[in-house]
C-alpha atoms as a printed R data frame, in Angstrom:
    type eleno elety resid chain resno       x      y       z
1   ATOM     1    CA   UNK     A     1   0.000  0.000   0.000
2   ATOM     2    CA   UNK     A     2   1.410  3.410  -0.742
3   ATOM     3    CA   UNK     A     3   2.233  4.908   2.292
4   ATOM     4    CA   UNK     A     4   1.756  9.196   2.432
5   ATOM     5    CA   UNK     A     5   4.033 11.203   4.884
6   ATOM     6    CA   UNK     A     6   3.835 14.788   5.687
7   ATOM     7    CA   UNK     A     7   7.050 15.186   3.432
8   ATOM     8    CA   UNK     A     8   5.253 13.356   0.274
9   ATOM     9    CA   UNK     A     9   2.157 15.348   0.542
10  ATOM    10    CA   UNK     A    10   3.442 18.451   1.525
11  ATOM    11    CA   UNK     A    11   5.713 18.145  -1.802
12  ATOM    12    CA   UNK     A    12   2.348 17.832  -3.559
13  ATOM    13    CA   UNK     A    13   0.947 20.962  -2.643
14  ATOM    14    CA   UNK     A    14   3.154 22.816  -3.091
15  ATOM    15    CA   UNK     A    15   5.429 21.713  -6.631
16  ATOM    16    CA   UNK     A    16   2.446 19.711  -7.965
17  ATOM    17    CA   UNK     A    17  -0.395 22.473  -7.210
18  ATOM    18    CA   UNK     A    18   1.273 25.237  -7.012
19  ATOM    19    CA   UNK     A    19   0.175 26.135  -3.033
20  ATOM    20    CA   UNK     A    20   1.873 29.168  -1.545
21  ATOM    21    CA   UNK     A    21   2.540 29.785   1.818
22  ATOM    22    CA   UNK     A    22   0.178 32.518   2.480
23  ATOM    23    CA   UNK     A    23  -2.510 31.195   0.167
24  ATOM    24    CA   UNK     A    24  -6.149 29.976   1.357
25  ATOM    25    CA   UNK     A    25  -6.725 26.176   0.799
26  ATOM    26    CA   UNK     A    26 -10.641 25.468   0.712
27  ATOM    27    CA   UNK     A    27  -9.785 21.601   1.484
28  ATOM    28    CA   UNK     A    28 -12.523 18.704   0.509
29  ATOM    29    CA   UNK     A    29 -10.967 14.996   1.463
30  ATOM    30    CA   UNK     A    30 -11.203 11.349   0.890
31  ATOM    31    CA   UNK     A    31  -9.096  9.957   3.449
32  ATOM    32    CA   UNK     A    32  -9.167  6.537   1.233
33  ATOM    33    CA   UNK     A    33  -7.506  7.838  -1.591
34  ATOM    34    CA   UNK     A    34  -4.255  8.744  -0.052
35  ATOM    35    CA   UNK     A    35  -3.378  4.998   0.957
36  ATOM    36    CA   UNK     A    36  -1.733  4.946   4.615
37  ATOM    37    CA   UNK     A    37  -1.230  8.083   6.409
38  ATOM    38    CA   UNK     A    38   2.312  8.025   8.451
39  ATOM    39    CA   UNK     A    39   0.778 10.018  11.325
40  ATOM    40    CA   UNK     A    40  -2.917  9.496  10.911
41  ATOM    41    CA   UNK     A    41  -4.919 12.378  10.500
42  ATOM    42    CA   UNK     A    42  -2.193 14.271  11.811
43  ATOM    43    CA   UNK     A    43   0.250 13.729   8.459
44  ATOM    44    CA   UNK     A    44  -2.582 16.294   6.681
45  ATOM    45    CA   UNK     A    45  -2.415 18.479  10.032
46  ATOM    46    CA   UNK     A    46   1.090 19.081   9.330
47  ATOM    47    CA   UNK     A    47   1.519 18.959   5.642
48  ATOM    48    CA   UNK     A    48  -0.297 22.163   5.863
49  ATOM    49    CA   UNK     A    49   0.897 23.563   8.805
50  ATOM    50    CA   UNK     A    50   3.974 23.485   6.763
51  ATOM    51    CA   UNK     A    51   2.631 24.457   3.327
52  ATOM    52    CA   UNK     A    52   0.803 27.383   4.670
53  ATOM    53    CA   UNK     A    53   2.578 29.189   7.536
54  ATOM    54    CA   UNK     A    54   1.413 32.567   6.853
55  ATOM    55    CA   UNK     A    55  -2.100 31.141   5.235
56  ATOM    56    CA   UNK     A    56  -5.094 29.064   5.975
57  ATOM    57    CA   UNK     A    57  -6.418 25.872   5.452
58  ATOM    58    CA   UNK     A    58 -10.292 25.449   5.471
59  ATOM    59    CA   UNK     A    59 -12.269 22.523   6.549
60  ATOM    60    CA   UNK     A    60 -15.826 21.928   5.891
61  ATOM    61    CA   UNK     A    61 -16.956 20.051   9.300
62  ATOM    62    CA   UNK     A    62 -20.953 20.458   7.795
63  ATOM    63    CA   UNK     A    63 -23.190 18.827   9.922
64  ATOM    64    CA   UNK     A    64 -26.766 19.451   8.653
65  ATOM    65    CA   UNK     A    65 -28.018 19.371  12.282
66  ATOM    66    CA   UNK     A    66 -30.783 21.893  11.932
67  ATOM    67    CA   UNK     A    67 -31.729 20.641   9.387
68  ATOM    68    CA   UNK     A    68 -32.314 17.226  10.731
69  ATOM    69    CA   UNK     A    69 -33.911 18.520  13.728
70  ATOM    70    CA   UNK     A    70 -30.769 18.364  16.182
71  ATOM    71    CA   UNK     A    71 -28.587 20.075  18.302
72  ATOM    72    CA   UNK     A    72 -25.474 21.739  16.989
73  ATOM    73    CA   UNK     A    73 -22.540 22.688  19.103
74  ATOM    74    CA   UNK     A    74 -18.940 23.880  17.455
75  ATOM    75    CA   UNK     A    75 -17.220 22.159  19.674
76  ATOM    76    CA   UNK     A    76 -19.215 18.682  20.388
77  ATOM    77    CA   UNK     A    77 -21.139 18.069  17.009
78  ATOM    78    CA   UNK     A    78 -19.515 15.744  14.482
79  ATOM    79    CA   UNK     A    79 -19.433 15.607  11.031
80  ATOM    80    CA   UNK     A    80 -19.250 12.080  10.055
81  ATOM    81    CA   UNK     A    81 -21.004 12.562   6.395
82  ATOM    82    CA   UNK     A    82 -17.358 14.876   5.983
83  ATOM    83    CA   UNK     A    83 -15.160 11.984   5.725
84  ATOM    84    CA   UNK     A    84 -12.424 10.906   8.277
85  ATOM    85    CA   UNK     A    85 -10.287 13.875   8.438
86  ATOM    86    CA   UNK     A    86 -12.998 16.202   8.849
87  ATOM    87    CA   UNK     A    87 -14.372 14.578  11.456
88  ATOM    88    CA   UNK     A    88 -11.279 14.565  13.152
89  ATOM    89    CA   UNK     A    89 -10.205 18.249  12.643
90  ATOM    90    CA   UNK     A    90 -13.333 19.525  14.787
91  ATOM    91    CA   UNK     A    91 -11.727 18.033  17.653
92  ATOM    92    CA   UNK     A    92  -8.328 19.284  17.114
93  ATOM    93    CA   UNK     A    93  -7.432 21.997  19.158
94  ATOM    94    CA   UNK     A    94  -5.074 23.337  16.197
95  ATOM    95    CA   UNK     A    95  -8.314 24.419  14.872
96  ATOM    96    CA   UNK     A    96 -11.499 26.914  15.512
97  ATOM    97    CA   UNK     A    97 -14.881 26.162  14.157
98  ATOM    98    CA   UNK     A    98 -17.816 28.573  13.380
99  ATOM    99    CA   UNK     A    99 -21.262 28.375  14.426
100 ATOM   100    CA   UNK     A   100 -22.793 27.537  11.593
101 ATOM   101    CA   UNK     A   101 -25.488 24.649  12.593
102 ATOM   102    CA   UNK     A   102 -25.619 23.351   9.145
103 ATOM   103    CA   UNK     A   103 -22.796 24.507   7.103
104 ATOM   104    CA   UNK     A   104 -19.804 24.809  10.056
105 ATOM   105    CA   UNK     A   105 -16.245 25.139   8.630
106 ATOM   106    CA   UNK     A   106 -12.925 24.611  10.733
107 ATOM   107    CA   UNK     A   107  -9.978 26.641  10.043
108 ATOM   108    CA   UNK     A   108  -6.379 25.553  11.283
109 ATOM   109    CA   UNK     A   109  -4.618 28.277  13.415
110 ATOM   110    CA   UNK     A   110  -1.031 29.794  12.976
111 ATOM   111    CA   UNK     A   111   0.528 32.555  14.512
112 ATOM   112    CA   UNK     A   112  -0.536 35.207  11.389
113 ATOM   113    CA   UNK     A   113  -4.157 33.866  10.403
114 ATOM   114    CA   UNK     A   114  -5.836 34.912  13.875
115 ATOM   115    CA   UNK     A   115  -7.069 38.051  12.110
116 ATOM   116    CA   UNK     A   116  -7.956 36.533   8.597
117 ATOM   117    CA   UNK     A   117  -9.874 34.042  10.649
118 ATOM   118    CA   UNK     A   118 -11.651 36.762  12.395
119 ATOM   119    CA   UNK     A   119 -12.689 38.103   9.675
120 ATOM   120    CA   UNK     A   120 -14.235 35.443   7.522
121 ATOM   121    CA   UNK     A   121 -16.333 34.288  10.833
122 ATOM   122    CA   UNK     A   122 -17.976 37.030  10.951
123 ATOM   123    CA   UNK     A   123 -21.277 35.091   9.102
124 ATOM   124    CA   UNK     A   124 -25.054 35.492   9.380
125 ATOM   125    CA   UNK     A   125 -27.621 32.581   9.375
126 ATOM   126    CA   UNK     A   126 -27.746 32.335   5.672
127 ATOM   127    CA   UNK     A   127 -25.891 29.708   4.896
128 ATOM   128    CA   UNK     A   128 -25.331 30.790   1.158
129 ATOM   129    CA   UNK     A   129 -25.294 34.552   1.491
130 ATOM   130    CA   UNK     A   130 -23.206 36.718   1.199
131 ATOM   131    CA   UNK     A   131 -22.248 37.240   5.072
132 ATOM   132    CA   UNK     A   132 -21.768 33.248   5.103
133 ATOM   133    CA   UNK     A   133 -18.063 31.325   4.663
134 ATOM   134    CA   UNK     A   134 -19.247 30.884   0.791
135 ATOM   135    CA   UNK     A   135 -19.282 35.032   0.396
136 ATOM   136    CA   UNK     A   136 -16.652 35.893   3.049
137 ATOM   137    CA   UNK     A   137 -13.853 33.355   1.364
138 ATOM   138    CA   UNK     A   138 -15.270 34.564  -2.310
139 ATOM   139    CA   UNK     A   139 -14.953 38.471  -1.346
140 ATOM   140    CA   UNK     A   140 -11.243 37.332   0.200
141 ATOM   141    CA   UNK     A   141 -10.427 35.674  -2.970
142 ATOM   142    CA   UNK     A   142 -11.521 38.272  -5.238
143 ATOM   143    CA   UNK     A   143  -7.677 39.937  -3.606
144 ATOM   144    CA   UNK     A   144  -5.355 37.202  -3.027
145 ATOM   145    CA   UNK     A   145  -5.119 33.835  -3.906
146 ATOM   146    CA   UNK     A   146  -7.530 31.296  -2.264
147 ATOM   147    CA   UNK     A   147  -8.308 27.555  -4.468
148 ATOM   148    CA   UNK     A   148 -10.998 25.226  -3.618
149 ATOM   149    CA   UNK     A   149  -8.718 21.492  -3.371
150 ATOM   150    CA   UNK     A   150 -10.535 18.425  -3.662
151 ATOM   151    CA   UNK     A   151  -7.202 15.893  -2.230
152 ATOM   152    CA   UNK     A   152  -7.833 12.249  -1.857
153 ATOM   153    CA   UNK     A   153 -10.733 11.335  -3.929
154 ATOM   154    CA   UNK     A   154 -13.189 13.862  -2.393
155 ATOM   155    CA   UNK     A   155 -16.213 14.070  -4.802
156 ATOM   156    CA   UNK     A   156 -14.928 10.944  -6.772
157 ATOM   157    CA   UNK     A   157 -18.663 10.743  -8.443
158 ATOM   158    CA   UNK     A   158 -17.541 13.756 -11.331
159 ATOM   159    CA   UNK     A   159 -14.840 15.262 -12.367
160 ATOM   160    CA   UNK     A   160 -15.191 18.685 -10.145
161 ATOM   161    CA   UNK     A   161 -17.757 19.907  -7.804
162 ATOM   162    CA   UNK     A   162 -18.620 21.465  -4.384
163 ATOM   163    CA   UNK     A   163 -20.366 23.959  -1.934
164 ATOM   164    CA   UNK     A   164 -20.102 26.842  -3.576
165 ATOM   165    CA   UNK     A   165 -21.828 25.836  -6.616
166 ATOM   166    CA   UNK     A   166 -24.599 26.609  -3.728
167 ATOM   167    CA   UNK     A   167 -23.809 30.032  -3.140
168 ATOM   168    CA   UNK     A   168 -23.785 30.735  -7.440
169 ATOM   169    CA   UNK     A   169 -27.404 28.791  -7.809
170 ATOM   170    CA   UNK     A   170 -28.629 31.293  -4.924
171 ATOM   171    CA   UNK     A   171 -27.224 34.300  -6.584
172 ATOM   172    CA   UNK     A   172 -29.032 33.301  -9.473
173 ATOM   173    CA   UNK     A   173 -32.044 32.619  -8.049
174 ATOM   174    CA   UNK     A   174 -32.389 29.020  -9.504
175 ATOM   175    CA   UNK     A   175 -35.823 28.206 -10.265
176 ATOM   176    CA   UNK     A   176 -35.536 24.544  -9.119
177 ATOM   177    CA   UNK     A   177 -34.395 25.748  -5.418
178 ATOM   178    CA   UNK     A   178 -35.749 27.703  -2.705
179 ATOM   179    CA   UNK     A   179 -34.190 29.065   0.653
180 ATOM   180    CA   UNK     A   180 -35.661 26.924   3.589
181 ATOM   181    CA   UNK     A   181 -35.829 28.532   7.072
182 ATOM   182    CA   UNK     A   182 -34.467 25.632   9.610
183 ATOM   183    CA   UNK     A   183 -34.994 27.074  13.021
184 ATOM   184    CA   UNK     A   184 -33.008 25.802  16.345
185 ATOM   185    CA   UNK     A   185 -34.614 22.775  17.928
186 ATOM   186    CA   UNK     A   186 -33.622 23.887  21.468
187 ATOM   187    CA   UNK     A   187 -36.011 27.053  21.186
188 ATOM   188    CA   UNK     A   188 -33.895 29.755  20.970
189 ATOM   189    CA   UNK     A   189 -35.779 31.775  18.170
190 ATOM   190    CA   UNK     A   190 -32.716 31.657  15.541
191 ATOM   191    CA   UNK     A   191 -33.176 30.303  12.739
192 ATOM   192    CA   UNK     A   192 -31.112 29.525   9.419
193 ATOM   193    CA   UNK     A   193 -31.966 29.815   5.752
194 ATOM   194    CA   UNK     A   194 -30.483 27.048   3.787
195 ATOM   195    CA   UNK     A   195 -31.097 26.838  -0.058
196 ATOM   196    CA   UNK     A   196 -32.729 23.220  -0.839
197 ATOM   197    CA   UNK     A   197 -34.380 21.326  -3.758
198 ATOM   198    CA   UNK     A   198 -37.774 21.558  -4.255
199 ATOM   199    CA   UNK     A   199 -39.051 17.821  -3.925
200 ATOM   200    CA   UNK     A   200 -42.662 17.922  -4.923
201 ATOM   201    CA   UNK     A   201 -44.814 20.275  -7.247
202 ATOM   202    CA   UNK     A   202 -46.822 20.440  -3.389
203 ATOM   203    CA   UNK     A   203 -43.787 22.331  -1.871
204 ATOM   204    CA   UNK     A   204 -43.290 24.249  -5.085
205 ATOM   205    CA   UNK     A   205 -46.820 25.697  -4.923
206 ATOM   206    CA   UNK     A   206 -46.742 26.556  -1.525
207 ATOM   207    CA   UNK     A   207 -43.975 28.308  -1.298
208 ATOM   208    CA   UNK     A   208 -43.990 30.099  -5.189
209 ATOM   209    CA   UNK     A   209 -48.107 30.633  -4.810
210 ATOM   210    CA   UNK     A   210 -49.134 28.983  -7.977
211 ATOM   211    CA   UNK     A   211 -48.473 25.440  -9.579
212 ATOM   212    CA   UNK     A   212 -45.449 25.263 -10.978
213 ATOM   213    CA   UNK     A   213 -45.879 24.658 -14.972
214 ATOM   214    CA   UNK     A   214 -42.058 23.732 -16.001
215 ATOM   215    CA   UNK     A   215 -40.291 21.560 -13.806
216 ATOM   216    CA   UNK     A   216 -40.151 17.513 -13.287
217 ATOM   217    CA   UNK     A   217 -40.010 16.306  -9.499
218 ATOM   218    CA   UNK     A   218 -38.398 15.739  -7.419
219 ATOM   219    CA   UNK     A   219 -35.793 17.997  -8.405
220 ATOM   220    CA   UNK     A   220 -32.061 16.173  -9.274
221 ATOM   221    CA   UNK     A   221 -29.035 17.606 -10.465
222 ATOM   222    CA   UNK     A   222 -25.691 16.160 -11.649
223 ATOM   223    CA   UNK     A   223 -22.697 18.102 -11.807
224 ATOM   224    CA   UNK     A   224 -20.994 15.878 -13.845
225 ATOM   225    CA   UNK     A   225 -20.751 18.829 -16.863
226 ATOM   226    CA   UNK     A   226 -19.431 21.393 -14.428
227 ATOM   227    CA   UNK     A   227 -15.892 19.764 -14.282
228 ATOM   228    CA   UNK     A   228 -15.907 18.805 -17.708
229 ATOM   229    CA   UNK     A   229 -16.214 22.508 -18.331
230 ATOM   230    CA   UNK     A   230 -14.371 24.443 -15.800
231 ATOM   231    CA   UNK     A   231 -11.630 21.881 -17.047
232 ATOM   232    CA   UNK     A   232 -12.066 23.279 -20.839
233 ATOM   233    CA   UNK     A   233 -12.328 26.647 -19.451
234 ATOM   234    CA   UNK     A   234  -8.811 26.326 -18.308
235 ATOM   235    CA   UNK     A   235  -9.674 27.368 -14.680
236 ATOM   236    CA   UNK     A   236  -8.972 23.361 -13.457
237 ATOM   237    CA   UNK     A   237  -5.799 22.109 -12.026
238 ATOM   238    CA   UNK     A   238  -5.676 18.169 -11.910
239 ATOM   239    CA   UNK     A   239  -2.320 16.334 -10.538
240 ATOM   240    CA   UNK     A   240  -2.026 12.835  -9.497
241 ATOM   241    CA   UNK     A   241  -1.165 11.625  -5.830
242 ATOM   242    CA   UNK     A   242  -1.492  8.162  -4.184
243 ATOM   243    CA   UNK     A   243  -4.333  6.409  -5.642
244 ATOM   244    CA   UNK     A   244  -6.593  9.523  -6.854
245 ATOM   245    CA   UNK     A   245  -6.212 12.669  -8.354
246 ATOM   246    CA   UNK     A   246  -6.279 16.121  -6.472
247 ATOM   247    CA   UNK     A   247  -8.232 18.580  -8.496
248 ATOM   248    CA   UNK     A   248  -8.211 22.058  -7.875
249 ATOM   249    CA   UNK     A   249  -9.535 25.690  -8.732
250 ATOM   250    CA   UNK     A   250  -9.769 29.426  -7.641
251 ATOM   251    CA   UNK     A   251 -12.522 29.987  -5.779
252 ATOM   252    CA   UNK     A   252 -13.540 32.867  -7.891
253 ATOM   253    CA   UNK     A   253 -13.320 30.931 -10.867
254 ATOM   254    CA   UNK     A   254 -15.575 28.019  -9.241
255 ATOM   255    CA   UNK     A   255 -18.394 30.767  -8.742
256 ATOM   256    CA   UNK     A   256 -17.855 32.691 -11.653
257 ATOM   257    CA   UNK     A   257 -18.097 30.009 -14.518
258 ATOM   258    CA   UNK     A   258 -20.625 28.016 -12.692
259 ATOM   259    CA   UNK     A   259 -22.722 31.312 -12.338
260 ATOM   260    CA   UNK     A   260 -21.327 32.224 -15.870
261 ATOM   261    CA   UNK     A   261 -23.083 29.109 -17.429
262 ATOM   262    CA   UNK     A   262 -26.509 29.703 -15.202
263 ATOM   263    CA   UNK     A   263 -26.969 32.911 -16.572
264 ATOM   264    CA   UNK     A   264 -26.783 31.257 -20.347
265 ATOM   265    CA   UNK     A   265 -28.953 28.309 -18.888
266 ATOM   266    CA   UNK     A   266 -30.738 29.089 -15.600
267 ATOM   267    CA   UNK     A   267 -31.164 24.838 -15.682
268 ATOM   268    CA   UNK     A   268 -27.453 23.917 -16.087
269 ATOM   269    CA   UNK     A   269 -26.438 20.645 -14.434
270 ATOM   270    CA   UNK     A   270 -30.182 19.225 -13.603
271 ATOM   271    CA   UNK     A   271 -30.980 15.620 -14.714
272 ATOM   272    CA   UNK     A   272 -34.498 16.734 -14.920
273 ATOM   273    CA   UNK     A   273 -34.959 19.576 -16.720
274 ATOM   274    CA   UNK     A   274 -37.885 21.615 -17.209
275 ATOM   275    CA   UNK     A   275 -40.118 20.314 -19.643
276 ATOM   276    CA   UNK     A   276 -39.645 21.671 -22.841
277 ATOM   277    CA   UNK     A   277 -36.929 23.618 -22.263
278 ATOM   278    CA   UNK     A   278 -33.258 23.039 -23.137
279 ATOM   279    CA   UNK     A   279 -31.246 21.732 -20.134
């Protein structure tokens, strides 16, 4: 079995990808694809620790507790629908999590990120807005050099995808999608709006007013096209390591094209497109 070390995959990021030491690392993972892991979870720790001294690495630790009906806290709540690593990095005092019931990220601490880190907390309750880690790392990227890196076989079903195709489809106001208030079980009175599939022409009618006339439910979607074309595009990095690719892009270039190819087709990447119309 290939064995990775902190040396071999910090190598990777940085002469394969490209990764600079004060960029942002958006960082998806499949845990399986990098065969044996020296140091456990702790040999991707590191790898970044020393990749990005003066940046950050970002974990998504998503829960979806609200949205099941359960408690979330930042520093109890796992993530096991994450994969291994980011269900370990919660729990790692190295990092800081926000508190984000549905959507939570996890961002791994040096001594210069404590003010970055400060800044692209500062979220609201909408989980795709722009006050939420989607617009904050987006804004941030729009300056300096941030990449969305899917390591390990992370999203092995397509070529490229992930969250912030979210934040694009909300921008656009997708037709096939509406923002769903999830309010905290405990009784608090917050609440957060999460942007969800509509599942039956019932839902669509009572939350649009009227019977919806052009779509096929329940709504599916397959992104398979999206890394096909970000790839043509140009904007995708692909490198092999251990048994699966790493893929990587900008950030602004993962919300830009996929927004970019909305706006020519408002029903890019569903399965089941609206009835006569072009998908």
């Amino acid at each position: 079995m290939i064995e990775t070390t902190v040396d071999t995959l910090a190598h990777h990021l940085t002469h394969d990808l490209g990764i600079q030491e004060d960029d942002l690392v958006f960082l998806f993972s499949g845990v399986w694809g990098l065969g044996k892991l020296a140091k456990g979870a702790n040999t991707i720790t590191d790898a970044f620790q020393r990749v990005l001294p003066r940046g950050l690495l970002l974990v998504p630790t998503f829960s979806y507790s609200w949205s099941k009906g359960e408690a979330y806290d930042s520093k109890s709540t796992p993530c096991p629908d994450m994969g291994a690593y980011a269900n370990s990095v919660w729990k790692n005092p190295q990092f800081v999590r926000t508190n984000q019931p549905n959507f939570s990220v996890a961002a791994l601490k040096n001594d210069y990120n404590q003010s970055l880190i400060d800044e692209l907390f500062q979220i609201d309750d909408n989980c795709f807005g722009e006050q939420s880690i989607f617009g904050n790392t987006l804004r941030y990227a729009r300056n300096r050099r941030a990449h969305v890196l899917l390591l390990g076989g992370a999203f092995n079903d397509c070529l490229f995808r992930c969250t912030y195709i979210h934040y694009s489809q909300q921008l656009m106001n997708v037709p096939y999608r509406y923002q769903k208030s999830f309010p905290d079980p405990a009784g608090s009175g917050r609440s957060t709006q999460q942007l969800v599939r509509f599942l039956s022409s019932e839902e669509y009618e009572q939350v649009n007013g009227h019977a919806p006339t052009d779509l096929v439910f329940p709504v599916k979607e397959d992104f398979s096209p999206f890394g096909v074309d970000l790839e043509k595009a140009g904007k995708l990095v692909r490198k092999p390591f251990a048994y699966y690719e790493s893929r990587m892009a900008r950030i602004e270039d993962v919300c830009d094209f996929f927004t970019s190819q909305l706006r020519q087709n408002i029903f890019y990447c569903l399965t089941s497109p609206a009835q006569g119309v072009s998908s």
